[in-house]
mmCIF entry with sequence, helices, sheets and N, C-alpha, C, O atoms, coordinates in Angstrom:
data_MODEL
# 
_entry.id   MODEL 
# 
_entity.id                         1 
_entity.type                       polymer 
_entity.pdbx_number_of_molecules   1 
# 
_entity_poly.entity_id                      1 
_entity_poly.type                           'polypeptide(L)' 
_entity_poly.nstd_linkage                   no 
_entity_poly.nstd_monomer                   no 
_entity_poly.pdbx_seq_one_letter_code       
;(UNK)(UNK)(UNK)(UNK)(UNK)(UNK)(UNK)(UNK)(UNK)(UNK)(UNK)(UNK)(UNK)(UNK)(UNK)(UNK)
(UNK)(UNK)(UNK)(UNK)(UNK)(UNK)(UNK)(UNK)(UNK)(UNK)(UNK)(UNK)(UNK)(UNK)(UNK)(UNK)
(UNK)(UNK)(UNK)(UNK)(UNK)(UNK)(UNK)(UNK)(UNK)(UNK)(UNK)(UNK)(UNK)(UNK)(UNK)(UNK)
(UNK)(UNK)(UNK)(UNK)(UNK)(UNK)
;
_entity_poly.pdbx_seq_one_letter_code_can   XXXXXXXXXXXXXXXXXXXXXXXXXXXXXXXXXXXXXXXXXXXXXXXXXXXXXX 
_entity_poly.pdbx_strand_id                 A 
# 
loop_
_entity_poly_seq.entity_id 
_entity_poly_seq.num 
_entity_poly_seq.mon_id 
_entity_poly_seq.hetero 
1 1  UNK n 
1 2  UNK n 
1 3  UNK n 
1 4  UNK n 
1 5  UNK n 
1 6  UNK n 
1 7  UNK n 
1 8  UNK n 
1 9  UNK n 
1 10 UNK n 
1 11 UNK n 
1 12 UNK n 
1 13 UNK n 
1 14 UNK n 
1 15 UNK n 
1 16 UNK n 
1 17 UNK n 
1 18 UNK n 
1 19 UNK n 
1 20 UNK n 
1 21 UNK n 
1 22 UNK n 
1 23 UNK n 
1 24 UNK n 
1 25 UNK n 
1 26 UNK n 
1 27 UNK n 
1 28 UNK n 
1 29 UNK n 
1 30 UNK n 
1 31 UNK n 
1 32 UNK n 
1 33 UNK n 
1 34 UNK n 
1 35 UNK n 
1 36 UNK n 
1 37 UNK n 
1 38 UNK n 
1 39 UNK n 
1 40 UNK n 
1 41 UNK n 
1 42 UNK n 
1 43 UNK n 
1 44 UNK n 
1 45 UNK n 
1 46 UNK n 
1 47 UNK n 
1 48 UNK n 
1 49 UNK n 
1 50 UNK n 
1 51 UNK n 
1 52 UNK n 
1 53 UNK n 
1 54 UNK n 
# 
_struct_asym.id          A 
_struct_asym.entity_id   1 
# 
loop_
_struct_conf.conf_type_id 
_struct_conf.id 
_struct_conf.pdbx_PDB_helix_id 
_struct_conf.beg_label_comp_id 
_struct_conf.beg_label_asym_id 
_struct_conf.beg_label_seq_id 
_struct_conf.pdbx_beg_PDB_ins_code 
_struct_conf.end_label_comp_id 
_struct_conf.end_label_asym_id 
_struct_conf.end_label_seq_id 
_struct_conf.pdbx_end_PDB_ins_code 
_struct_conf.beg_auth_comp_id 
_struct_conf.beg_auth_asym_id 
_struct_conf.beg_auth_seq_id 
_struct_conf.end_auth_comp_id 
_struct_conf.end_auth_asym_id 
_struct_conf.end_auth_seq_id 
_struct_conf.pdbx_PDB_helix_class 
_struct_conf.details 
_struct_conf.pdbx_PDB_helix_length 
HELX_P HELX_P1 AA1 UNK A 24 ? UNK A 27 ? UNK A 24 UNK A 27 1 ? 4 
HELX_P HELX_P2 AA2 UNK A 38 ? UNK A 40 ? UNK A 38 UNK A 40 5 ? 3 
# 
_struct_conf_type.id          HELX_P 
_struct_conf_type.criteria    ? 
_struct_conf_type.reference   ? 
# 
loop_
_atom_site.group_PDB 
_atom_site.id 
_atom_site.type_symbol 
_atom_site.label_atom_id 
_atom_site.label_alt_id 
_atom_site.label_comp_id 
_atom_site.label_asym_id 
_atom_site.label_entity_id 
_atom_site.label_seq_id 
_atom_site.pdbx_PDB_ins_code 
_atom_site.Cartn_x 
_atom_site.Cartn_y 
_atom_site.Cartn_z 
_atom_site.occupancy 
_atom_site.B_iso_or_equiv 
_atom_site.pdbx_formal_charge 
_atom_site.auth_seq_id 
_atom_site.auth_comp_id 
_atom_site.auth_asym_id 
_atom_site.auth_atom_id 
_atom_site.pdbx_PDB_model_num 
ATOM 1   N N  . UNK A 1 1  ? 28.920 63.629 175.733 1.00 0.00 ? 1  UNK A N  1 
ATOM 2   C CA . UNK A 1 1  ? 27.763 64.472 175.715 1.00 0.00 ? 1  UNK A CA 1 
ATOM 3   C C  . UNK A 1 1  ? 27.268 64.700 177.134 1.00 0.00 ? 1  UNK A C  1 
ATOM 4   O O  . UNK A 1 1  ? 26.737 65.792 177.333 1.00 0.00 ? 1  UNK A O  1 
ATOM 5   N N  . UNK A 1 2  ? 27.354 63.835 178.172 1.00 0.00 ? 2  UNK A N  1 
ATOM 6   C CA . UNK A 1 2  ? 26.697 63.787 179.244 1.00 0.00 ? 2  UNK A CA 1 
ATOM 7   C C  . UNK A 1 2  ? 27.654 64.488 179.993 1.00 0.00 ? 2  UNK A C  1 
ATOM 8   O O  . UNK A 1 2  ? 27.227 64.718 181.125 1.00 0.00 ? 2  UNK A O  1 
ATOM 9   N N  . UNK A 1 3  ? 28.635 64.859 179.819 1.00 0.00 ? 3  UNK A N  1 
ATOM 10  C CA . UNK A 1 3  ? 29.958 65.901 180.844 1.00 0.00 ? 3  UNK A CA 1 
ATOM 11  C C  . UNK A 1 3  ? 29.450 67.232 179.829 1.00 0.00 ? 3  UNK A C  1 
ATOM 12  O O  . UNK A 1 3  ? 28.990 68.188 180.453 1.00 0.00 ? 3  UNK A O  1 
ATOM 13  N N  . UNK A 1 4  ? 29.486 67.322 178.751 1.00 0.00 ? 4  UNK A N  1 
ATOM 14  C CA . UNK A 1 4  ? 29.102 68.938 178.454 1.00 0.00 ? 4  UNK A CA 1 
ATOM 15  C C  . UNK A 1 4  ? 27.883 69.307 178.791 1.00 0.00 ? 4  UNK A C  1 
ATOM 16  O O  . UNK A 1 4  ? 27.750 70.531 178.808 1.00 0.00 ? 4  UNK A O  1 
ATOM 17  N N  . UNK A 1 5  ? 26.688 68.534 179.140 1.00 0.00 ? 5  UNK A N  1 
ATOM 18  C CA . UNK A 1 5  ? 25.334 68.593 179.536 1.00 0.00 ? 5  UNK A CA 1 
ATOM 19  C C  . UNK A 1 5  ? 25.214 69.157 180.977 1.00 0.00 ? 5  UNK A C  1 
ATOM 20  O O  . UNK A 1 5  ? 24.411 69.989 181.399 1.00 0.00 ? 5  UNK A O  1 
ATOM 21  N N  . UNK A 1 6  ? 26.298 68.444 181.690 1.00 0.00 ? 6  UNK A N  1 
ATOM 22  C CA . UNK A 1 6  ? 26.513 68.477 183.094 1.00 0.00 ? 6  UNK A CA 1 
ATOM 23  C C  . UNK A 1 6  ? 27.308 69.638 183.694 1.00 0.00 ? 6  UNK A C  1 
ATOM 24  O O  . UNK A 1 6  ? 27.274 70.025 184.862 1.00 0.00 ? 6  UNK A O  1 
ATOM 25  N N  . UNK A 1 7  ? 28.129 70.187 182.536 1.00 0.00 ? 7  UNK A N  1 
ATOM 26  C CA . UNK A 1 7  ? 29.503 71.313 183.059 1.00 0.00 ? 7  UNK A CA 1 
ATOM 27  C C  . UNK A 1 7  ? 28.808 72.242 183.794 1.00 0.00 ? 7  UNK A C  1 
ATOM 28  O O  . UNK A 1 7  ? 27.670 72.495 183.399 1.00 0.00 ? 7  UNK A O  1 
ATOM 29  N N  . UNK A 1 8  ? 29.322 72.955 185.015 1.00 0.00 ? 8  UNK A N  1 
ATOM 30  C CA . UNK A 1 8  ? 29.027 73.617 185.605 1.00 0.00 ? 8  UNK A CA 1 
ATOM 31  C C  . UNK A 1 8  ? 28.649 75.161 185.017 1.00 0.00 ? 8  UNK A C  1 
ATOM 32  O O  . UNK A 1 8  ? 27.984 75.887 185.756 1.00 0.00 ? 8  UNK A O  1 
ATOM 33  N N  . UNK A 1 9  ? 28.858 75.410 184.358 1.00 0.00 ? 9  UNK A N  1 
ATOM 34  C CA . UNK A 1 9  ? 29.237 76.472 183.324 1.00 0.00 ? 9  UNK A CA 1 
ATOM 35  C C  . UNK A 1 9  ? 28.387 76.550 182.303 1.00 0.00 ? 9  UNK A C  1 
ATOM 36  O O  . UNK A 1 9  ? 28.270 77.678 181.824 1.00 0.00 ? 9  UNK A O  1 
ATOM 37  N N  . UNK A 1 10 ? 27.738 75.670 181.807 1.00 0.00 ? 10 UNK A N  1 
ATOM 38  C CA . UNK A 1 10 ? 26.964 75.384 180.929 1.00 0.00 ? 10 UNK A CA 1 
ATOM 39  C C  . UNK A 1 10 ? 25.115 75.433 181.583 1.00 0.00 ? 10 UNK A C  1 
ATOM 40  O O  . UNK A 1 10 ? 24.037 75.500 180.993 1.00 0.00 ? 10 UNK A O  1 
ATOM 41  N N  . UNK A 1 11 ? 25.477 75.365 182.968 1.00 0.00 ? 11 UNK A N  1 
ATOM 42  C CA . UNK A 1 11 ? 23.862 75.270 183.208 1.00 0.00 ? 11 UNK A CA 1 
ATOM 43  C C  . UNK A 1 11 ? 22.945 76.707 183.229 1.00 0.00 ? 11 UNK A C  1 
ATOM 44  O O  . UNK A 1 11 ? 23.565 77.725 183.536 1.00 0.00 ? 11 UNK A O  1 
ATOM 45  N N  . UNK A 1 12 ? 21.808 76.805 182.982 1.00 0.00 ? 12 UNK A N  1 
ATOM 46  C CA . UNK A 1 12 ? 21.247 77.630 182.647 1.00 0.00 ? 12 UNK A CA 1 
ATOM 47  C C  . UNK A 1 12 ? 20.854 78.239 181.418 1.00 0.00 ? 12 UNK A C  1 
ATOM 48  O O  . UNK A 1 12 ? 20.132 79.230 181.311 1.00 0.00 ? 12 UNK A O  1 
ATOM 49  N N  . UNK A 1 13 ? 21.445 77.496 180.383 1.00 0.00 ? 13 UNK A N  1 
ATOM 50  C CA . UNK A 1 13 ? 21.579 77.891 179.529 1.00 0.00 ? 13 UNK A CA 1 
ATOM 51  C C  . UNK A 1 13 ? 19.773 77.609 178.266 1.00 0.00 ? 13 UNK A C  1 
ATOM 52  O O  . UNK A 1 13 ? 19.441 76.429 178.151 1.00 0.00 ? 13 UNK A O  1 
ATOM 53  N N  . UNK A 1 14 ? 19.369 78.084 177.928 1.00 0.00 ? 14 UNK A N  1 
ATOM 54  C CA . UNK A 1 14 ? 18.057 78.131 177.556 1.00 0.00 ? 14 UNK A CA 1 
ATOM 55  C C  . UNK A 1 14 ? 17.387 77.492 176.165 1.00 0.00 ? 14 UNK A C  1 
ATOM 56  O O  . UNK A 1 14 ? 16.228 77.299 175.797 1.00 0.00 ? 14 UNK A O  1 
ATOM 57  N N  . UNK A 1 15 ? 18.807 77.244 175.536 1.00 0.00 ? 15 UNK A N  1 
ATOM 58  C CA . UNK A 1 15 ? 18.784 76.440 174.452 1.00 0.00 ? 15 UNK A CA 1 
ATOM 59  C C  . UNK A 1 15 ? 20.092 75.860 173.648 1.00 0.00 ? 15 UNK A C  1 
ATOM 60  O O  . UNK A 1 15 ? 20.791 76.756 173.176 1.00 0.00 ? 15 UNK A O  1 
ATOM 61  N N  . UNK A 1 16 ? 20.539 74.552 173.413 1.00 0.00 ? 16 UNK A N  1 
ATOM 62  C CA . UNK A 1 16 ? 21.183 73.999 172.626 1.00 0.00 ? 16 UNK A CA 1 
ATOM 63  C C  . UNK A 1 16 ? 20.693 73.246 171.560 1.00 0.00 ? 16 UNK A C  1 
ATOM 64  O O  . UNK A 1 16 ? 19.687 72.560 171.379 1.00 0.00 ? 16 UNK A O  1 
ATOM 65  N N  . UNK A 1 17 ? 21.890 73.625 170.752 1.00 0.00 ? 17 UNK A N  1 
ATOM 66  C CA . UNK A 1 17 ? 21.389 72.779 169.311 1.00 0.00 ? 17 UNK A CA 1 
ATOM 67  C C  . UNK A 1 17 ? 22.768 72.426 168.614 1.00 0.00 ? 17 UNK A C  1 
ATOM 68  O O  . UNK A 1 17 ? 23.908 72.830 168.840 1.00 0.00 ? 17 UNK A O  1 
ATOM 69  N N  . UNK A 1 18 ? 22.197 71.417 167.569 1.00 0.00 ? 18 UNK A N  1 
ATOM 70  C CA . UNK A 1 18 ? 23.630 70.868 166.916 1.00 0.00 ? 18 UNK A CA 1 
ATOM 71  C C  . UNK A 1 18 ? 23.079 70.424 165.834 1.00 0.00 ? 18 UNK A C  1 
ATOM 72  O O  . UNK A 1 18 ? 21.862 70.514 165.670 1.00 0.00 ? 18 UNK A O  1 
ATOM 73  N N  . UNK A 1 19 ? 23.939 69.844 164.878 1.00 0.00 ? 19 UNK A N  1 
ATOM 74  C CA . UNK A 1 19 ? 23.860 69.320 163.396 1.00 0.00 ? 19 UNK A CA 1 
ATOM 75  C C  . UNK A 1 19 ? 24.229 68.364 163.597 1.00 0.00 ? 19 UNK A C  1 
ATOM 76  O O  . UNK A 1 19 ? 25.324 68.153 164.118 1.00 0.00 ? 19 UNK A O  1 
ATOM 77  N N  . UNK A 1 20 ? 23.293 67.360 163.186 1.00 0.00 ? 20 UNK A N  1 
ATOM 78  C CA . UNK A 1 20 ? 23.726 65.675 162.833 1.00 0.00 ? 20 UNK A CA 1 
ATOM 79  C C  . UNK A 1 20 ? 23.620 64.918 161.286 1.00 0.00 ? 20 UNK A C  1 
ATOM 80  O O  . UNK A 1 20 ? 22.626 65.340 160.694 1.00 0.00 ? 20 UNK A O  1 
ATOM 81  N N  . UNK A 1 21 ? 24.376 63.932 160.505 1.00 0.00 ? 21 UNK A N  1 
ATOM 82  C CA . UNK A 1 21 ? 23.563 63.642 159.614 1.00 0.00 ? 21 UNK A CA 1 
ATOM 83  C C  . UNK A 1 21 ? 23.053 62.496 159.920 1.00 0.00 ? 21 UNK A C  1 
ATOM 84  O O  . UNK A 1 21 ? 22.132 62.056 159.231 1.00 0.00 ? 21 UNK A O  1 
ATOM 85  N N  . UNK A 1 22 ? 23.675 61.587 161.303 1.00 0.00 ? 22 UNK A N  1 
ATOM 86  C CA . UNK A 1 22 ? 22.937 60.440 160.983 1.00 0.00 ? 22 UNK A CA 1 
ATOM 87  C C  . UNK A 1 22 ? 22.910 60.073 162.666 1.00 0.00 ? 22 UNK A C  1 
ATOM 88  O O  . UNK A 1 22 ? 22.658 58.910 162.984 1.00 0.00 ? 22 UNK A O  1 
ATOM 89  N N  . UNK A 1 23 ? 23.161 61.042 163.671 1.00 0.00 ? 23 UNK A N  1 
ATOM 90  C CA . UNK A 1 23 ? 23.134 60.222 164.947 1.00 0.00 ? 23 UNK A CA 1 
ATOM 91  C C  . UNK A 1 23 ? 22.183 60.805 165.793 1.00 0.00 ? 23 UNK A C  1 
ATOM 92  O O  . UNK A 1 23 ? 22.408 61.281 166.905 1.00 0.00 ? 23 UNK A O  1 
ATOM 93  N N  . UNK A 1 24 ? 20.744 60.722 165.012 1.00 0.00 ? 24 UNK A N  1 
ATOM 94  C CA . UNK A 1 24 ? 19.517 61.827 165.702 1.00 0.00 ? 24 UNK A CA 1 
ATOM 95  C C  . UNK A 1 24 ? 19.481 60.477 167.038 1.00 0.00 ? 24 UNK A C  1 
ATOM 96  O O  . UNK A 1 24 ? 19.657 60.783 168.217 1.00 0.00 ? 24 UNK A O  1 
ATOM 97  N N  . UNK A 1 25 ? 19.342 59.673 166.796 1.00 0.00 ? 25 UNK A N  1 
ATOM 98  C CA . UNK A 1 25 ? 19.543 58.140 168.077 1.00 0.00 ? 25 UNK A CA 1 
ATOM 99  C C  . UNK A 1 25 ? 20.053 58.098 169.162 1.00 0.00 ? 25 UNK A C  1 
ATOM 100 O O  . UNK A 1 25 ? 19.533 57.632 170.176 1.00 0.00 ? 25 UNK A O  1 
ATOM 101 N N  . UNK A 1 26 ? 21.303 58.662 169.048 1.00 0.00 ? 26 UNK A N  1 
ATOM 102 C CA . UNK A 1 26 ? 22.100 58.648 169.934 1.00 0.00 ? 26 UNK A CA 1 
ATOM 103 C C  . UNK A 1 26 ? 22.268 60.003 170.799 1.00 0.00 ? 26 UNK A C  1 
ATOM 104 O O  . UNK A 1 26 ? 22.868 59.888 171.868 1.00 0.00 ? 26 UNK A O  1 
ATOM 105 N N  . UNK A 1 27 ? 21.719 61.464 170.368 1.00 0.00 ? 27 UNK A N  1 
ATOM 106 C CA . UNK A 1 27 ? 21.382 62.382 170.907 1.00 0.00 ? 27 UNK A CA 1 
ATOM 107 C C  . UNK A 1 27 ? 19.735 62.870 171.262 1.00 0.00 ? 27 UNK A C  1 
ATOM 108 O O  . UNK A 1 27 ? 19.397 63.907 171.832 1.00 0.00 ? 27 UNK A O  1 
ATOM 109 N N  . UNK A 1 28 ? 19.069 62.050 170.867 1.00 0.00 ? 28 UNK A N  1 
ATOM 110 C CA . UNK A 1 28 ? 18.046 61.776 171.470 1.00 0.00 ? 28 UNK A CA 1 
ATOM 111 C C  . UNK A 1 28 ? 17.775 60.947 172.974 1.00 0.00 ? 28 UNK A C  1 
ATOM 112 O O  . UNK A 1 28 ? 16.801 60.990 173.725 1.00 0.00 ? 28 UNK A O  1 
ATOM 113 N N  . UNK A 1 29 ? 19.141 60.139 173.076 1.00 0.00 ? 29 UNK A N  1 
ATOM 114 C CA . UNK A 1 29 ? 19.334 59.946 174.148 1.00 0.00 ? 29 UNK A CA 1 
ATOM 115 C C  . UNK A 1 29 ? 19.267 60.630 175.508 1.00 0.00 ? 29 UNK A C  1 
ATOM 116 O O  . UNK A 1 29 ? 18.766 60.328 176.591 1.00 0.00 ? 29 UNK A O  1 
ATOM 117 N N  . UNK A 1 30 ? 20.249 62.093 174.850 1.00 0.00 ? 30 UNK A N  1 
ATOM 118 C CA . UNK A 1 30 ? 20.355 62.657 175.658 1.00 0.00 ? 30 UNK A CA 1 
ATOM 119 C C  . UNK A 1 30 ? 19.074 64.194 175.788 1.00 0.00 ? 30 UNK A C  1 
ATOM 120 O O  . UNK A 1 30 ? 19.149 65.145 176.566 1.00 0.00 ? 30 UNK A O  1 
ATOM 121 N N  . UNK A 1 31 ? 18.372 64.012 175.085 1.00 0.00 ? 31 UNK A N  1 
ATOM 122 C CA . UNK A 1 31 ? 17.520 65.253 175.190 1.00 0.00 ? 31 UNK A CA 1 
ATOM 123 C C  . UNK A 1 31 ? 17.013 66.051 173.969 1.00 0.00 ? 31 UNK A C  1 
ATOM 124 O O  . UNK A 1 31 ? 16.143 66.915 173.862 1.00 0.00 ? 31 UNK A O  1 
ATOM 125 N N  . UNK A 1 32 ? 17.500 65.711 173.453 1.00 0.00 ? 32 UNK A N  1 
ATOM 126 C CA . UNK A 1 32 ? 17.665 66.287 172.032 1.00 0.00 ? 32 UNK A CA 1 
ATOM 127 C C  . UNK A 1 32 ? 16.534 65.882 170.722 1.00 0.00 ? 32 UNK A C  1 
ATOM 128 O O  . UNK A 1 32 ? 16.616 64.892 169.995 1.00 0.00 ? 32 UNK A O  1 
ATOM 129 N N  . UNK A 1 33 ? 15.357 67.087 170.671 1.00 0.00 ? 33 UNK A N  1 
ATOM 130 C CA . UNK A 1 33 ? 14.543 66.579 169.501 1.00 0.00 ? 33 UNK A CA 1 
ATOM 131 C C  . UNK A 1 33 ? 14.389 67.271 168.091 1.00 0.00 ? 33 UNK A C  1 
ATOM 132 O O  . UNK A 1 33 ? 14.988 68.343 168.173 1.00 0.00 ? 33 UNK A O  1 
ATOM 133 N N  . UNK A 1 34 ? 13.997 67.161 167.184 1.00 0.00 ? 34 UNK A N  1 
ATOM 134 C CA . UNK A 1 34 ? 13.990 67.886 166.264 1.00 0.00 ? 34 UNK A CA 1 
ATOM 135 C C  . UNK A 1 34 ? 13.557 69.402 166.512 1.00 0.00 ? 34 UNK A C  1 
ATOM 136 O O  . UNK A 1 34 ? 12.709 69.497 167.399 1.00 0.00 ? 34 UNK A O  1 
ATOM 137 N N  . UNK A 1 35 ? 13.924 70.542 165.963 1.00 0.00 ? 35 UNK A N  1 
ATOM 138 C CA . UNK A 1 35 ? 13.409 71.555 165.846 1.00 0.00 ? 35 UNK A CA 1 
ATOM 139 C C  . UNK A 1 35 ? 11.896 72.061 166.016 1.00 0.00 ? 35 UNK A C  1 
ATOM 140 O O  . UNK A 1 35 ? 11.123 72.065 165.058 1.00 0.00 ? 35 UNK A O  1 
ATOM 141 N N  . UNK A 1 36 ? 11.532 72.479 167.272 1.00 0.00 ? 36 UNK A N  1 
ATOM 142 C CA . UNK A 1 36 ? 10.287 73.324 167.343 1.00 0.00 ? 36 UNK A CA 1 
ATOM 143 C C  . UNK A 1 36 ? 9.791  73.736 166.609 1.00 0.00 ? 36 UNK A C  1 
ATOM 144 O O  . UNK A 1 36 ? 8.653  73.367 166.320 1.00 0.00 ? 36 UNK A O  1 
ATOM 145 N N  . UNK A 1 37 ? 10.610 74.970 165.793 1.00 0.00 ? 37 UNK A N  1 
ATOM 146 C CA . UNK A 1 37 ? 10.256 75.848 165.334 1.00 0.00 ? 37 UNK A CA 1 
ATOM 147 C C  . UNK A 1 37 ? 10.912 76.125 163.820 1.00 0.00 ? 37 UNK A C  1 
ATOM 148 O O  . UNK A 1 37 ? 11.333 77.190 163.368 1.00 0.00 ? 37 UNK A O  1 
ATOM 149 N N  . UNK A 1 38 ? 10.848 74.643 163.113 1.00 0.00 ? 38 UNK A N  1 
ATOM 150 C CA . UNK A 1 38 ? 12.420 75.201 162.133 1.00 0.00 ? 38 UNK A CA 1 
ATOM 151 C C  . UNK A 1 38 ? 12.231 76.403 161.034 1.00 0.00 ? 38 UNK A C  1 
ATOM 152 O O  . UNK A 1 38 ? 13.218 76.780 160.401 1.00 0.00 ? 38 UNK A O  1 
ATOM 153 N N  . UNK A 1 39 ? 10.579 77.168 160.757 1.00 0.00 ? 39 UNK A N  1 
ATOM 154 C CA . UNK A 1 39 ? 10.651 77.797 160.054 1.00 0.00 ? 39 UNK A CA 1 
ATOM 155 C C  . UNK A 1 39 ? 11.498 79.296 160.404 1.00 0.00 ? 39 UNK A C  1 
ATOM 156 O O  . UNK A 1 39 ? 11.578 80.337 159.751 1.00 0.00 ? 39 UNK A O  1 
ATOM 157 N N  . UNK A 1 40 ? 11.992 78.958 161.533 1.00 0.00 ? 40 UNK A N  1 
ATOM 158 C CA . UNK A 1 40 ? 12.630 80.052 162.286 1.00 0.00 ? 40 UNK A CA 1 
ATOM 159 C C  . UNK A 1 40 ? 14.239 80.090 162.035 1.00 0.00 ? 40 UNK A C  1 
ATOM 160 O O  . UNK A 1 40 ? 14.898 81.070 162.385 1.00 0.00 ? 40 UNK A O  1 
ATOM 161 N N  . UNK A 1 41 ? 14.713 79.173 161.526 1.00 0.00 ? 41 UNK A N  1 
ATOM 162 C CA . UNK A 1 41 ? 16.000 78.917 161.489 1.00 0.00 ? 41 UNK A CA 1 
ATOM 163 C C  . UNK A 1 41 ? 16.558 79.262 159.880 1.00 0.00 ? 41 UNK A C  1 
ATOM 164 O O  . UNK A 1 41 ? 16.061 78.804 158.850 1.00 0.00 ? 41 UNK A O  1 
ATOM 165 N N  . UNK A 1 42 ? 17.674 80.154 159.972 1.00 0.00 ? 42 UNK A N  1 
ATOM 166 C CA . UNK A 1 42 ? 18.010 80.114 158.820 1.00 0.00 ? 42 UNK A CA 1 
ATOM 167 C C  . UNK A 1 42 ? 19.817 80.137 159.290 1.00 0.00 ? 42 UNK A C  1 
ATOM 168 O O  . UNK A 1 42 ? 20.432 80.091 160.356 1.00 0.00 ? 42 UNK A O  1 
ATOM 169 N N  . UNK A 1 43 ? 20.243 80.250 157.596 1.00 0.00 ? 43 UNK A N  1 
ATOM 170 C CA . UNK A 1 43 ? 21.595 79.565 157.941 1.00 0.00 ? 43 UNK A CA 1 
ATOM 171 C C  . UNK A 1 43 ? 22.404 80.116 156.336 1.00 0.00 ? 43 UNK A C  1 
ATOM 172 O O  . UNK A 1 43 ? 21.695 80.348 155.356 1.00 0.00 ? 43 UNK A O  1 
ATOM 173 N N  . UNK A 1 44 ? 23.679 80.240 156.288 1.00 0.00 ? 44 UNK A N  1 
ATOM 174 C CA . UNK A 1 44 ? 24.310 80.494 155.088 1.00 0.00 ? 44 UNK A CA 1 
ATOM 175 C C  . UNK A 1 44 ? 25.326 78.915 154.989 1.00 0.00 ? 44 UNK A C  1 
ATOM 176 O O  . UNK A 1 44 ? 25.953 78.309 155.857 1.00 0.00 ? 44 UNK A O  1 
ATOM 177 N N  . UNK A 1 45 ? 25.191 78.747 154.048 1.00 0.00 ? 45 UNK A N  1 
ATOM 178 C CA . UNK A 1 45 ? 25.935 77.159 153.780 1.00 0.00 ? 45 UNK A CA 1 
ATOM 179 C C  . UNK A 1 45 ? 26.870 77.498 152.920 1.00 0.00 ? 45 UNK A C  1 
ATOM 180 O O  . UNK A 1 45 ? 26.632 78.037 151.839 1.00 0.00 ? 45 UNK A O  1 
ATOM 181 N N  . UNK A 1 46 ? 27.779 77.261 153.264 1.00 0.00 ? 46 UNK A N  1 
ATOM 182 C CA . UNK A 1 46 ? 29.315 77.167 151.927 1.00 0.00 ? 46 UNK A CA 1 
ATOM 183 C C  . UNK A 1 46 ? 29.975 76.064 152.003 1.00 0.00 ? 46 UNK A C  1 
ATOM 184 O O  . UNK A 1 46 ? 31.177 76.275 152.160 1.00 0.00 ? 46 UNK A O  1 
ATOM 185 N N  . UNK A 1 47 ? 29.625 74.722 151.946 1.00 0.00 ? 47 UNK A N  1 
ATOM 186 C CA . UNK A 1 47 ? 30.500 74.052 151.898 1.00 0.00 ? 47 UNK A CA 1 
ATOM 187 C C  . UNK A 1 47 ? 31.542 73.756 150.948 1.00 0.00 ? 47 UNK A C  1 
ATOM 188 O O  . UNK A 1 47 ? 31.838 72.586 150.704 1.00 0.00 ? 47 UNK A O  1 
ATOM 189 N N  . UNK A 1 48 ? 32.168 74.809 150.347 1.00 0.00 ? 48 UNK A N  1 
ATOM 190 C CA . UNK A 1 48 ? 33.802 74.512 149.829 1.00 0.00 ? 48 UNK A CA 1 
ATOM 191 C C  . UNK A 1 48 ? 34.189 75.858 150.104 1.00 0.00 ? 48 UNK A C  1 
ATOM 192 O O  . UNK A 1 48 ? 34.880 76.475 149.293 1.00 0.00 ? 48 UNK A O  1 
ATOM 193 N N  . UNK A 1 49 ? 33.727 76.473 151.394 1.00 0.00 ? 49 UNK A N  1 
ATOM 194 C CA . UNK A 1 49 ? 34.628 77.309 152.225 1.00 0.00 ? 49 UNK A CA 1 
ATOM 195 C C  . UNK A 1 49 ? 36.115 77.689 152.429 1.00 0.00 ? 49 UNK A C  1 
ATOM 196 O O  . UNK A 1 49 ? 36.781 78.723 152.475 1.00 0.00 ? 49 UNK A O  1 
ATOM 197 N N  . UNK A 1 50 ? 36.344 76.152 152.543 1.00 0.00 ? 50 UNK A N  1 
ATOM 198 C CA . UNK A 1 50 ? 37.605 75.532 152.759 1.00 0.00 ? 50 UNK A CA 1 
ATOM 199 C C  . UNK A 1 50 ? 38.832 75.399 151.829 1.00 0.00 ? 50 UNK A C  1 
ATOM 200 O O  . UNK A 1 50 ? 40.054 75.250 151.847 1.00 0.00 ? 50 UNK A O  1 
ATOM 201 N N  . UNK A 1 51 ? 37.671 75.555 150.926 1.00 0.00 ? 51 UNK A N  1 
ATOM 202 C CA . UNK A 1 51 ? 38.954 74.901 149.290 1.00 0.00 ? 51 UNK A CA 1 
ATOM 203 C C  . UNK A 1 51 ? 39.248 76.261 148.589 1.00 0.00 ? 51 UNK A C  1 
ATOM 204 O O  . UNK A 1 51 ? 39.976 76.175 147.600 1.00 0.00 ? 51 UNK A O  1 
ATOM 205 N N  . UNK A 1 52 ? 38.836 77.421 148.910 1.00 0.00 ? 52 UNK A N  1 
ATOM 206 C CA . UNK A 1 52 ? 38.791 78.628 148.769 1.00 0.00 ? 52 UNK A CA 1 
ATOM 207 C C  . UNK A 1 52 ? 40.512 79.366 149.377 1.00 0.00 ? 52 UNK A C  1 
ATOM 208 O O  . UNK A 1 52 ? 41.390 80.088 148.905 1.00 0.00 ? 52 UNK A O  1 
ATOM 209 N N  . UNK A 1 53 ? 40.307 78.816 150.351 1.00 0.00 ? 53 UNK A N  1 
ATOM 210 C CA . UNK A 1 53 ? 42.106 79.317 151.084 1.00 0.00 ? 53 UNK A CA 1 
ATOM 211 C C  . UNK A 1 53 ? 43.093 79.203 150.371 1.00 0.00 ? 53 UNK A C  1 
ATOM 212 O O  . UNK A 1 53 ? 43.596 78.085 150.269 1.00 0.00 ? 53 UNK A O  1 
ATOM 213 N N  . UNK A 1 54 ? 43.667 80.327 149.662 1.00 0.00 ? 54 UNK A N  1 
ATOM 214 C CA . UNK A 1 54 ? 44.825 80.389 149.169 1.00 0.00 ? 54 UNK A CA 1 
ATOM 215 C C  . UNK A 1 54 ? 46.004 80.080 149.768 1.00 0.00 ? 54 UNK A C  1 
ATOM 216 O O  . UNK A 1 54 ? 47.061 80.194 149.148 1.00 0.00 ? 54 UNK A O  1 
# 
């Protein structure tokens, strides 16, 4: 986490985010807090996306 935080390439960038189910701990480490704003966030979920592929 601390080399993709750091990549040269990556700086400037104005917002990151990610999905955890259980390591809010360990990316809180690095900067990372719950959602500001989550009524702002929406999302389409398919999880058996996958099982769909013929």
């Amino acid at each position: 986490m601390e080399c993709i935080l750091r990549h040269p390439q990556l700086q400037g960038l104005r917002r990151w985010s990610l999905v955890t189910g259980d390591a809010h701990g360990l990316y809180s480490q690095f900067g990372f807090t719950t959602l500001q704003a989550a009524e702002r966030w929406m999302e389409i979920h398919q999880p058996d996306v996958y099982a769909k592929v013929p």
